[in-house]
C-alpha positions as CSV (number, residue, x, y, z in Angstrom):
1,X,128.8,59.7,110.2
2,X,126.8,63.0,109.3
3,X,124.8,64.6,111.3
4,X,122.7,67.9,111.2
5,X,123.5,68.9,115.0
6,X,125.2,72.1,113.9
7,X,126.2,75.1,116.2
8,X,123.6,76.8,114.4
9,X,121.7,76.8,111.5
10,X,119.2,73.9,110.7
11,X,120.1,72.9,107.3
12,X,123.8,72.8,107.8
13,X,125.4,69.2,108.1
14,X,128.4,68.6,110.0
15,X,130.5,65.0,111.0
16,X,129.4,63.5,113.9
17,X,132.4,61.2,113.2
18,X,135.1,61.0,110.6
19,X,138.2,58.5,111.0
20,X,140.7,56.6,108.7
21,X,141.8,53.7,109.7
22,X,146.1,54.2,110.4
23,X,146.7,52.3,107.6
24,X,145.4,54.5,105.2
25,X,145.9,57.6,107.3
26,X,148.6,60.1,105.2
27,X,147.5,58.9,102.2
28,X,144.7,61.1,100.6
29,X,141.9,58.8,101.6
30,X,140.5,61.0,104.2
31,X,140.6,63.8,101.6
32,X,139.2,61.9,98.8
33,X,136.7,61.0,101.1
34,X,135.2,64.3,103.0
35,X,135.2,66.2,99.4
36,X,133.3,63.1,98.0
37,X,130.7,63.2,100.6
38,X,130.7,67.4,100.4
39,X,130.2,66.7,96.2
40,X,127.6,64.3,97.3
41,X,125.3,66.9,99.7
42,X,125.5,70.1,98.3
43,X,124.8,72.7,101.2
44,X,126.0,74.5,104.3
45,X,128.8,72.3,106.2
46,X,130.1,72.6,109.9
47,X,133.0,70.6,110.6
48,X,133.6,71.3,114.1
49,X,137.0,70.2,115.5
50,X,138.5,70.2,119.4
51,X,141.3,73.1,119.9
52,X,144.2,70.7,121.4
53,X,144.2,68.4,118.7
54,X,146.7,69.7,116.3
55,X,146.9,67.1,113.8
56,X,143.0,66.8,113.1
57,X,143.1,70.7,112.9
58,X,145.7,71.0,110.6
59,X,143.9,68.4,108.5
60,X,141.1,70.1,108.1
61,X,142.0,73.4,107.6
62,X,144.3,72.0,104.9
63,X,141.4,70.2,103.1
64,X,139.1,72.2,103.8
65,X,141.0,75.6,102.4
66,X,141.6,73.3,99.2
67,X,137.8,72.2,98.3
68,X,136.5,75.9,99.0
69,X,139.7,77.6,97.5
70,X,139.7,79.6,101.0
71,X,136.3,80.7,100.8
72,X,135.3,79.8,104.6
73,X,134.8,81.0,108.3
74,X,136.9,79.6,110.5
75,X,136.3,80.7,114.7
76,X,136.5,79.4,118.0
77,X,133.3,78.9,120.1
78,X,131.7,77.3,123.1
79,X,129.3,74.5,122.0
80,X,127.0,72.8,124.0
81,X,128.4,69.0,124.0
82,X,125.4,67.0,126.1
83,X,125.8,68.2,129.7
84,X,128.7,70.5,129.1
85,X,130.2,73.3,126.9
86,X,133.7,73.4,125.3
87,X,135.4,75.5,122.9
88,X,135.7,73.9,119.6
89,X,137.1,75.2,116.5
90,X,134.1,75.6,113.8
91,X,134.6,75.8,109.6
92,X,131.9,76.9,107.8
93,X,131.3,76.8,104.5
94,X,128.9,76.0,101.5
95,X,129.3,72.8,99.2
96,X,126.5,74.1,97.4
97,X,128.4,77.5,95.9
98,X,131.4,75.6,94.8
């Protein structure tokens, strides 16, 4: 699911939601997938992932390293989440330039 409910920035997209099934999980799907979709809608991305889990953080800093050939910002910051801020770790980087 995309969204554009960035940190910042109104024309930047980011995934609301992103999951693989368990089944297809450590197969390449979910990569195949989010560079597809990045191919798809050339612009500013935010992919905004929680601190504490390690596994979806390591994914994407994997993928996302390999589709921009490390040409990203990668930080920790507090994000409003509805009624409540937390510290999520943001990528940025531009589909668009690749």
């Amino acid at each position: 699911m995309l969204n554009k409910v960035g940190t910042h920035y109104k024309n930047r997209l980011e995934y609301g939601e992103f999951f693989i099934i368990a089944r297809f999980q450590n197969k390449g799907v979910g990569r195949q997938v989010a560079k597809q979709i990045w191919q798809m809608h050339k612009r500013l991305w935010e992919v905004a992932v929680m601190p504490e889990n390690k596994p979806v953080l390591i994914f994407w800093r994997k993928v996302i390293n390999e589709f921009t050939k490390g040409n990203y910002l990668e930080e920790v910051k507090l994000v409003q989440i509805s009624d409540y801020k937390a510290e999520r770790v943001i990528f940025e980087f531009g589909a668009n330039i690749l």
